[in-house]
N, C-alpha and C positions, 0 to 999 in steps of 0.2 A: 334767080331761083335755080337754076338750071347748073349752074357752078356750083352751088349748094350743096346738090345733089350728089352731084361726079364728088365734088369733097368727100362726104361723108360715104359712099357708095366704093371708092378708093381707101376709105380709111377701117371700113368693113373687112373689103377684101384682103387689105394690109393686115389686118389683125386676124384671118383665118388663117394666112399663111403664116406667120407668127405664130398659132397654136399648133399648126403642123409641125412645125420646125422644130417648136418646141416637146411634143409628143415622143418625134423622134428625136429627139437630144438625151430625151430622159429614157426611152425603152434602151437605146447606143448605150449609155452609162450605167446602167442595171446590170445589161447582157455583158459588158466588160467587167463588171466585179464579180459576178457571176462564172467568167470563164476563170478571172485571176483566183477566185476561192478554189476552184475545182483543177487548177494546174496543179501536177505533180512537181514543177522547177520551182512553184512560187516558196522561198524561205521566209519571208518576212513578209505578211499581208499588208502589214500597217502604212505604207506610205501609198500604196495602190489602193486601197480603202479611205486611207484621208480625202487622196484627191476624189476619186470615182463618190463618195458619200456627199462631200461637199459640192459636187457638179447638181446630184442630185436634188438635194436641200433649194442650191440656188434656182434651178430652174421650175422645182414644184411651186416656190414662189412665185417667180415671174408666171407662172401658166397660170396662178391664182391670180394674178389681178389682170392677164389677160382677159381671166373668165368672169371679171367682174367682180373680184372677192378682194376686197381692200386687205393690205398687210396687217392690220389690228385685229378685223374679224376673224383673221385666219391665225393668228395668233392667241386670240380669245379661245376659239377651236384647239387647237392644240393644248393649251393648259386643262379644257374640260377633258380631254381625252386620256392626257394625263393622270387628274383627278379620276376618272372613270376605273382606269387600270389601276389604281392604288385603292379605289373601294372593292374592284373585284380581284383582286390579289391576284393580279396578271405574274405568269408566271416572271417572268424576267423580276421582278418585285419581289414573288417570293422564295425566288433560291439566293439571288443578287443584291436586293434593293436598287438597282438601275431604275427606276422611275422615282423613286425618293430621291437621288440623286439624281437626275436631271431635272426635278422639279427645284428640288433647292439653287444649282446652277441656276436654271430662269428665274427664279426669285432673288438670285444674288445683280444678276445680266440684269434685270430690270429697274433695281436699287441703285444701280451704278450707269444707268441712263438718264438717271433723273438729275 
């Protein structure tokens, strides 16, 4: 029982340090897209924005099922969110349509996972 214990007591601690790690991964890659927006050298954001967007993406996942939140629900989450911003005509929707099109993207992604 005792091994048990220390198991799962190790696999706690395993996993706070994991969320820390991960906290600071994701505040490190914010405050880096952050600086590259606000650099006066920076000519071209887009390949400092690909990577730094994408670090971000991945790791908000992993800290979601860190925190207990399965990839599905957090994905269910996100489409309502979605959906939310396209009923209240979030701005980026209504100068751009950026949420009509990234809804249609996950609707296409989703078609083509099946």
């Amino acid at each position: 029982m005792d091994d048990i214990m220390n198991f799962n007591g190790m696999d706690i601690t395993k996993n706070m340090k994991l969320i820390e790690s991960l906290k600071g991964q994701l505040l490190l890659s914010v405050s880096a897209l952050y600086s590259e927006m606000s650099s006066e050298t920076c000519e071209d954001i887009r390949p400092v924005a690909m990577d730094t967007l994408s670090d971000i993406i991945i790791i908000s996942y992993l800290l979601s099922r860190r925190l207990g939140i399965d990839y599905p629900t957090l994905e269910k989450q996100i489409s309502s969110k979605i959906r939310l911003g396209l009923l209240q005509e979030h701005e980026t929707e209504k100068y751009f349509g950026d949420l009509s099109a990234l809804s249609r993207f996950r609707s296409h992604q989703a078609g083509n996972a099946s």
